[in-house]
N, C-alpha and C positions, 0 to 999 in steps of 0.2 A: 415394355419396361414398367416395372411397380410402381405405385404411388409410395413415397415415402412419408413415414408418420413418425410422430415422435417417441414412437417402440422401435422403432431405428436406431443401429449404430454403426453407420458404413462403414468405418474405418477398423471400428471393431471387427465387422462381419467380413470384410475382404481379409485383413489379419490371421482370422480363421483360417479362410478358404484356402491364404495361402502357403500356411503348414498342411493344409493335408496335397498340395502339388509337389513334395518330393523335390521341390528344388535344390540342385549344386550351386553354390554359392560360391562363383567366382569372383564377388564383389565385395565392399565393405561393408560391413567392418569387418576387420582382421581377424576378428576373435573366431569366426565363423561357425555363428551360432552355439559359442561358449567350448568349443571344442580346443580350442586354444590357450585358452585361460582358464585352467580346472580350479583355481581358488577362487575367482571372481564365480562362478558356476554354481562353487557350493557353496557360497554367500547367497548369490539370488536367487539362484533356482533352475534349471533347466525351460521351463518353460517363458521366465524373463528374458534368457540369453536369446533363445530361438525368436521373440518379438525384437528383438532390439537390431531391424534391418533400416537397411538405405531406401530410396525411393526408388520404383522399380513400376513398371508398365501396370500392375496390379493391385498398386499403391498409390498411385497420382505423386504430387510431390507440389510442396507446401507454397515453394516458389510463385507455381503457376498452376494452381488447383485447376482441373479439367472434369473429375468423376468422382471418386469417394469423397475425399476431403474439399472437395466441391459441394458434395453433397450434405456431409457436417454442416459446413461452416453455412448451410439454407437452415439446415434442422435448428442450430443455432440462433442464427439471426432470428425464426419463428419464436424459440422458445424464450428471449430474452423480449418481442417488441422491436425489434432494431431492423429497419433496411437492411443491412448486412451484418454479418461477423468474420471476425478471419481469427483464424487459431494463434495461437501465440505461442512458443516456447523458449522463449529466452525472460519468461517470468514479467508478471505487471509493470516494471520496471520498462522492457522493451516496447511496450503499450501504451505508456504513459509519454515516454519521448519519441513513437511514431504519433501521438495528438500532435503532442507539441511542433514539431518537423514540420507534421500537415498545414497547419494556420498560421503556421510564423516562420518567417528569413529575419536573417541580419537586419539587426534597426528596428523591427516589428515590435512595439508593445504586446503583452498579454497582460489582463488586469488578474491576480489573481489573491490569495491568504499567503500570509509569510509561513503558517505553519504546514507546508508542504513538504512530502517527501525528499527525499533527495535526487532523486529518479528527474523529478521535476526542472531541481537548478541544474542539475544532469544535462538535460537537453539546452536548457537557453545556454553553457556554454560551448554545447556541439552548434547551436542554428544561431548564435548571436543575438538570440530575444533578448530585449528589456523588459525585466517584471516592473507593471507598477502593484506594491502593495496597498492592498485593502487591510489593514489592521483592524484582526479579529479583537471579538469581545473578550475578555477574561472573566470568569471566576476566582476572585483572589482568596476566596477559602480553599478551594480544591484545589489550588496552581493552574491549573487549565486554562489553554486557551479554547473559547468556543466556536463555534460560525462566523461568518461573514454578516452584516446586519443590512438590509434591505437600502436603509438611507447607504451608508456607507459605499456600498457597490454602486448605487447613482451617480452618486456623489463624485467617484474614481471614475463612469465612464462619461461622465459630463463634464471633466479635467481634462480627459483623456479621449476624444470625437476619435481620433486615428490608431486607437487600441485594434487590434484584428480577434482576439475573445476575449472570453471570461472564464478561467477556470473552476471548481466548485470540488470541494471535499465533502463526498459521501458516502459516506458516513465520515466523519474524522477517527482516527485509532481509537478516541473514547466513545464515542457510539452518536454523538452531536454533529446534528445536522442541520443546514442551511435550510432558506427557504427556495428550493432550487429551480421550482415552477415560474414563483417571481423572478430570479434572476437570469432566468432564460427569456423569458417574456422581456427583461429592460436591454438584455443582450443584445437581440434579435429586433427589436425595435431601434438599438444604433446602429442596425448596419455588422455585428457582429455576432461569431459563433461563440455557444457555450459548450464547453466542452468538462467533462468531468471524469478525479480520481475514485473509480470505484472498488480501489483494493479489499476493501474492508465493506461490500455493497453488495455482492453476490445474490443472498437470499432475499432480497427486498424485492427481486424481480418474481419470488414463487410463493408469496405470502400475504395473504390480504391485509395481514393484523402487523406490519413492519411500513416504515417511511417508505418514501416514494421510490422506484427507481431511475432514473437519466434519462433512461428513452421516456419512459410514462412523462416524462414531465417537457419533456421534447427536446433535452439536450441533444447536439449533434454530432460529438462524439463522448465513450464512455469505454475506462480500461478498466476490466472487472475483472478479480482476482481469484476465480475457480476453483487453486489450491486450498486459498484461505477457507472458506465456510460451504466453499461449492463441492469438497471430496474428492477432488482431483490430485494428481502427484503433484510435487512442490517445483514449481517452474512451469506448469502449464497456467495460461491467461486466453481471455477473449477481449477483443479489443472491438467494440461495437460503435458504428456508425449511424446516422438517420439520413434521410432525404437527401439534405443541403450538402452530404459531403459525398466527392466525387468518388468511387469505388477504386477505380485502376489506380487513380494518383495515390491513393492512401496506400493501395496494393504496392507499387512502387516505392515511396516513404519506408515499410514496412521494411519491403529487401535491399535499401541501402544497409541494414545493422541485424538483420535476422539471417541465423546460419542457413548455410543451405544444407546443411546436413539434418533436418530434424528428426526429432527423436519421435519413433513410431510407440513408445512407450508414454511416453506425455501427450501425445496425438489421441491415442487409443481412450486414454484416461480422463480426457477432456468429452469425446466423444458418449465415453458408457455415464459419464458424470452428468451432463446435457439432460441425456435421457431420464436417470434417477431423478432428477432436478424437476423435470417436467413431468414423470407422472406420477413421481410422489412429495414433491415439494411441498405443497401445502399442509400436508398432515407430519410429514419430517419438520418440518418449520415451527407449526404449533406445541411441538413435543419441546424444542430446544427450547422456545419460546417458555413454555412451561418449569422447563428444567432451570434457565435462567432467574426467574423470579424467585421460585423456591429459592435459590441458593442464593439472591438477593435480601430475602424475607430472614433466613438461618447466618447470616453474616451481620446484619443490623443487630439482630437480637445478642449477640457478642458483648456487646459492647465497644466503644472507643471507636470502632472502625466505621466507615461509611460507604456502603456500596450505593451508587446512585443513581437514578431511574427518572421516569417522567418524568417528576417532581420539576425537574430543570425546567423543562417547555417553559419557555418565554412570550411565544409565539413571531419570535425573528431572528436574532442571534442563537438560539436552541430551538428552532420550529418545530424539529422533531428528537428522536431520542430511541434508537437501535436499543431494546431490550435485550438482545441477547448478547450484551455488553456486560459481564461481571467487573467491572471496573470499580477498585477500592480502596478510597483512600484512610491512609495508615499513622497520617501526622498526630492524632490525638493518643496513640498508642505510644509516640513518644520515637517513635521511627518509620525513617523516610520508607518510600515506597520500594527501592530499588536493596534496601536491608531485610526487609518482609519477603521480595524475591529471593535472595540470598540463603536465607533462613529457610525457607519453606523447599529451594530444592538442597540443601546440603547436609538438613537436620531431619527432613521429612520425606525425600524422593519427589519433590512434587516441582515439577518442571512448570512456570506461567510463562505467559507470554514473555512479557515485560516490566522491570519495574523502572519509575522515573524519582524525583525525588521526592513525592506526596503520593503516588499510586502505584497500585500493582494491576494488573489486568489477567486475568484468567479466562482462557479462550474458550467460549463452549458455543460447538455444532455438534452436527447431524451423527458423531460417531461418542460423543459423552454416555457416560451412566450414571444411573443415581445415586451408587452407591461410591465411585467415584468423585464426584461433588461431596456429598458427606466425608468422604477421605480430605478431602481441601478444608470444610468447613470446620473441623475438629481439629487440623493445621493449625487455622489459621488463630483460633481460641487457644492453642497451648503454644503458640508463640507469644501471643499476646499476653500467657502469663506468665511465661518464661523471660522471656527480653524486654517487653513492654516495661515504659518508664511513666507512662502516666501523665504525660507533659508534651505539648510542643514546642517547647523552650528549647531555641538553639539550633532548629530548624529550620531551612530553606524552602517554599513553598511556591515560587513563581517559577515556571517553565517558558513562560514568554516573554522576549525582551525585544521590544521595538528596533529593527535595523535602522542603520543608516546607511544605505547606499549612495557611493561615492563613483562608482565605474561597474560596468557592465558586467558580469559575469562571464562571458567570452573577455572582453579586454585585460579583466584583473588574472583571470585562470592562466593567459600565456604573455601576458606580460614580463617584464624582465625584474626578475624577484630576490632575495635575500633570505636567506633561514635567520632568525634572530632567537636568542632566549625568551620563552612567552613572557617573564615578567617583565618584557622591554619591550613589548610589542603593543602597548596602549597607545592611544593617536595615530598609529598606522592601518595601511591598506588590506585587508588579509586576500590571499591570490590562491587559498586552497579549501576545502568543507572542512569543517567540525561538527561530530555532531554525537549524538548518542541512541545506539544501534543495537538493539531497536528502541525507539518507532520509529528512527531515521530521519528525524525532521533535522535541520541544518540550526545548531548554535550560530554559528558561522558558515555565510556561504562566500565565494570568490568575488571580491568589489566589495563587499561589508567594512564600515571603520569596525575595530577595535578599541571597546570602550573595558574602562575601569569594572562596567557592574555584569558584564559577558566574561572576563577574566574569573571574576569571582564565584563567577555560574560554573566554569570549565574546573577550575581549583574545588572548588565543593563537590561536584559531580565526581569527579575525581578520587578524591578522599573517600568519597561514601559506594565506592564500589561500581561507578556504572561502565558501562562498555564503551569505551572511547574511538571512534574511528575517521577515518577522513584525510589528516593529514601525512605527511610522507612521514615524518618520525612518529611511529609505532606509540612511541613513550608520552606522546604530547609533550614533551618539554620544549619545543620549539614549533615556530610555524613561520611559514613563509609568508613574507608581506610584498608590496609590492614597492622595487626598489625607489628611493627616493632620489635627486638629484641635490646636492650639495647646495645649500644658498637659495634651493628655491625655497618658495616660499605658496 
């Protein structure tokens, strides 16, 4: 048997092997190998149809990896740092609440930032975790919220002796970053695991000149987002472990909510993506890296606008600061973040990530061009003299609003509920997420009061175009609070 290197892609190379065996395919899928479905065929291709099999003696299978994707998921774990890895295909999302699952039951504290995914209060109301929050710093020029701050996380796990971890945003969707080495170090010194969001953290494992990543800093576990900036298809994740966490139980964890049917399309891609990552990461990294600042350095020069960069570094609440973050705020233009998206792809063809109500973010990796950036930056300057008002008068500029947690996010999510009109829903329990998608972070999650200056965030938000999602009416005009009892009090 070979030594396997990181010019390996098992999963890829049995894939191979096993279109050229001639197999009859008495198995699923139905399509069998696109011969079934001649429009989905010539949509993707013959050669996508013929990859998109079930797991099969010559495939291993994701369940209970044995040989290729046993083999990945080694190549993997090497090329990240991590004791182990295990593939993912139900998206960061199903990575983020196998951490979760793994270090926390019903009743278990996790110390963690309010400004987390959804993915996140996702899991504590499937395992019954109680967040306690650590309320991140703000930047109240830029609306942002920033990192977690060193005192702060003590502070919450010196409150809190019977927390089971800590979790850490890294990078956050604006490219700000914790001090994650410390707060693994104050973790691990209470008796507790750190485990960390690394959606938006991919490249920092293949780049000298990018912040830390999770394992380097010795978190013990870390869901890292592959599709995002790693080149993978959209749904493929690694969800990476260290030492302290037990392999089978987390394997276990995983296939309570992971299909068993995985996609040997998202397998493959994770795989051939591994390898690009590791022997040409470093030099792919310094290019976006590059590619980033320019298009940081031609956006300032504009006018009005602010794309921002180091400059943040604080050295605790901003420790560090993802360059390859073009994130830009747009209030001095005179329009919100989420109107600049709007405008750039409806007037210009230019698809951004995201916009909120102070920024827009424009995503740049390993597959950007320069003369694409230049297509953005020329955007972004004849929007600017097109709609630009010159003023931030009349604009809303905070994205962070301190919760108040009343009940558990398990208890409030299947509690016995009520749909009310939202303008009647102040001083009530809310029992469903609000939020806006993307970056997915929770206005409201399930057990949050509903206060007067979250109403006015949802209403504004609203008005200015952003993407509203979460609860059961579609329209936001209503949401579900948690019924009250007559007379109590």
């Amino acid at each position: 048997m070979k030594k396997l290197t990181q010019e390996n892609a098992p999963i890829y190379e049995a894939l191979v092997e096993m279109q050229n065996m001639r197999l009859v395919p008495f198995d699923v899928p139905g399509h069998k190998r696109g011969r079934g479905n001649p429009e989905l065929t010539a949509l993707l291709g013959e050669k996508c149809m013929n990859l998109d099999v079930n797991s099969m003696k010559c495939l291993d299978n994701l369940c209970h990896p044995v040989s290729v994707i046993r083999d990945a998921e080694k190549l993997a774990a090497e090329a990240f740092g991590a004791a182990h890895a295990f593939l993912m295909v139900g998206g960061t999302t199903s990575a983020v609440q196998s951490m979760i699952l793994t270090v926390a039951a019903k009743g278990d504290k996790i110390i963690l930032p309010r400004n987390v995914h959804r993915s996140v209060m996702g899991a504590m109301v499937l395992c019954g975790a109680i967040p306690v929050y650590v309320d991140p710093d703000c930047d109240d020029e830029l609306g942002i919220a920033l990192g977690m701050s060193r005192e702060a996380v003590e502070k919450a796990i010196r409150a809190n002796p019977d927390a089971k971890a800590v979790l850490v945003n890294n990078p956050t969707y604006y490219g700000i970053c914790s001090d994650i080495k410390a707060i693994v170090d104050m973790a691990h010194k209470a008796g507790m695991m750190c485990i960390a969001d690394e959606a938006h953290g991919t490249h920092f494992y293949f780049c000298d000149g990018l912040p830390s990543g999770a394992m380097e800093a010795g978190a013990d576990m870390a869901a890292v987002s592959m599709h995002k900036s790693g080149g993978s298809l959209t749904q493929s994740s690694i969800l990476l472990i260290g030492n302290a966490a037990e392999e089978g139980y987390v394997r276990q964890i995983i296939n309570l909510t992971q299909t068993t049917s995985a996609s040997y399309l998202l397998l493959a891609s994770l795989d051939i993506s591994r390898r690009n990552l590791a022997l040409r990461g470093q030099r792919t990294f310094d290019k976006v890296r590059e590619l980033a600042e320019y298009a940081r350095g031609e956006v300032n020069d504009i006018g009005d606008y602010y794309a921002y960069g180091r400059e943040l570094i604080n050295g605790d609440s901003v420790y560090d600061f993802d360059v390859t973050k073009l994130v830009v705020n747009t209030l001095k233009t005179g329009l919100a973040g989420i109107e600049v998206y709007s405008l750039l792809r409806d007037e210009y063809d230019i698809q951004t990530e995201f916009g909120d109500l102070g920024n827009v973010l424009a995503y740049i990796s390993i597959g950007d061009r320069v003369r694409d950036v230049e297509r953005l930056i020329g955007a972004l300057a004849e929007v600017r003299r097109r709609f630009g008002k010159g003023s931030a008068a009349g604009l809303m500029k905070q994205v962070y609003i301190d919760p108040v947690v009343e009940v558990s996010p398990q208890d409030a999510f299947y509690a016995e509920c009520e749909s009310l009109p939202i303008e009647q829903t102040a001083g009530h329990t809310c029992s469903e997420f609000v939020m806006c998608y993307p970056p997915g972070i929770p206005i409201l999650a399930p057990g949050e009061r509903i206060t007067p200056q979250v109403l006015d965030y949802i209403r504004y938000a609203k008005d200015k175009g952003c993407s509203m999602t979460g609860p059961e009416d579609p329209e936001i005009r209503r949401l579900n609070v948690i019924k009250t009892v007559r007379g109590a009090h």
